[in-house]
N, C-alpha and C positions, 0 to 999 in steps of 0.2 A: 054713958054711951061709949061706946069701943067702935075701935074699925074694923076695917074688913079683914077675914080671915084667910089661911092662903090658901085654901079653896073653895073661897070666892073670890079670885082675883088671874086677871088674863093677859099674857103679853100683848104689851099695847094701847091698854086700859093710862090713861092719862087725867089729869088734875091740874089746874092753874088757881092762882090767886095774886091779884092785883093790889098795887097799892103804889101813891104819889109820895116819891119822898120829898118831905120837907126841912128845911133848917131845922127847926125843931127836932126831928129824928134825928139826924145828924149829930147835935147837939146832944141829946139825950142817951146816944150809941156810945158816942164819944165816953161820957160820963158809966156810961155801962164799962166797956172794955178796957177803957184806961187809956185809948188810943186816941190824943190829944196831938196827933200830928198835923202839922200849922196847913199844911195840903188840906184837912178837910176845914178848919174853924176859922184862918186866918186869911182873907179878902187879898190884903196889902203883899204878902208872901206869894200866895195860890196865882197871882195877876201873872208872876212874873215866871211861872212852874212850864212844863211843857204844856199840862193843859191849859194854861189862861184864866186858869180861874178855881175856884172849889169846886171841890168834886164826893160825893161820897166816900165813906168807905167799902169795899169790896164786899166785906163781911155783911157788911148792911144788907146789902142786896142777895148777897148765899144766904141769910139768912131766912129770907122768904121764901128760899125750896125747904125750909124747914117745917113752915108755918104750914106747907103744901103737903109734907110729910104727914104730920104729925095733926092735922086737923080732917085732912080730908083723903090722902090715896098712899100707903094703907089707913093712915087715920087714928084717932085715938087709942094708946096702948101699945105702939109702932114705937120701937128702939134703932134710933140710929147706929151703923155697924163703923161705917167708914163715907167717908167723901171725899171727891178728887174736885180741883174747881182750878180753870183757868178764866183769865182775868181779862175781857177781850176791848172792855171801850169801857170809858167813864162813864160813870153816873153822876148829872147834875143836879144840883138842887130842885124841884118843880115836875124833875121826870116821872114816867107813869111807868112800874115797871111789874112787867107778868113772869110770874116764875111757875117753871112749869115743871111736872116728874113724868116720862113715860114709863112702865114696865116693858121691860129689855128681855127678861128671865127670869126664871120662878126656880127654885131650890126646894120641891115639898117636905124631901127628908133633912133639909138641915132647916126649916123655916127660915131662908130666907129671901126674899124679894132685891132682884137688879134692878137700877131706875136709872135711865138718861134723864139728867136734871140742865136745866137754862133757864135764863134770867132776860128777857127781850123788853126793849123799850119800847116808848110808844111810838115811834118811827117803823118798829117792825129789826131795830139793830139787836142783835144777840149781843150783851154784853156780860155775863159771865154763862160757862160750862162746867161739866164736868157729871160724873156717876158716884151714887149714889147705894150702898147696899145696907139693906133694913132689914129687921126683923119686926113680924107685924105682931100683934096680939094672938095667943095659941084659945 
């Protein structure tokens, strides 16, 4: 199955995908990236940090405008171009977090698709931004 083509696609047109991070993922990202900084694994160190405690990594959570890309808006076949992400509130362990891509702009002669992309908790907190340019499947 492929996604959608870029002319079937509309500024505005939007996709989210949810998911609870757990220690485990945390855990598991860590071991993915290499990124074994005691802020995300270490309880004892993280108590004493600005945030008080463990917190994800960033990437974790950009990671699921990925998932949003790439599965469902433009969707399977969709090549990532570039990503800009700023980093706005932590993610804690148990948080429920929606990442979401709106189309911004369409490019039909160079195939490529603009996307505002964010990451909101389940409070409703935008905790990371940024855009997003793709190319979808031709």
């Amino acid at each position: 199955m492929l996604g959608l083509k870029i002319n079937q696609l509309a500024v505005g047109q939007k996709a989210s995908f949810t998911k609870t991070i757990t220690e485990t993922d945390v855990y598991l990202f860590a071991g993915i990236s290499g990124d074994i900084n005691p802020a995300h694994l270490n309880e004892s160190y993280a108590k004493d940090t600005f945030f008080k405690g463990r917190i994800a990594h960033g990437m974790l959570s950009a990671s699921l405008i990925s998932a949003v890309i790439g599965v469902q808006l433009p969707g399977p076949g969709t090549i990532y171009s570039s990503q800009t992400l700023k980093f706005l509130a932590p993610v804690r362990f148990g948080d429920t977090i929606t990442a979401t891509v709106e189309i911004t702009e369409i490019f039909p002669d160079k195939n490529r698709v603009a996307l505002k992309t964010y990451c909101t908790n389940q409070d409703g907190t935008v905790v990371t931004t940024g855009e997003a340019l793709v190319l979808p499947h031709k």
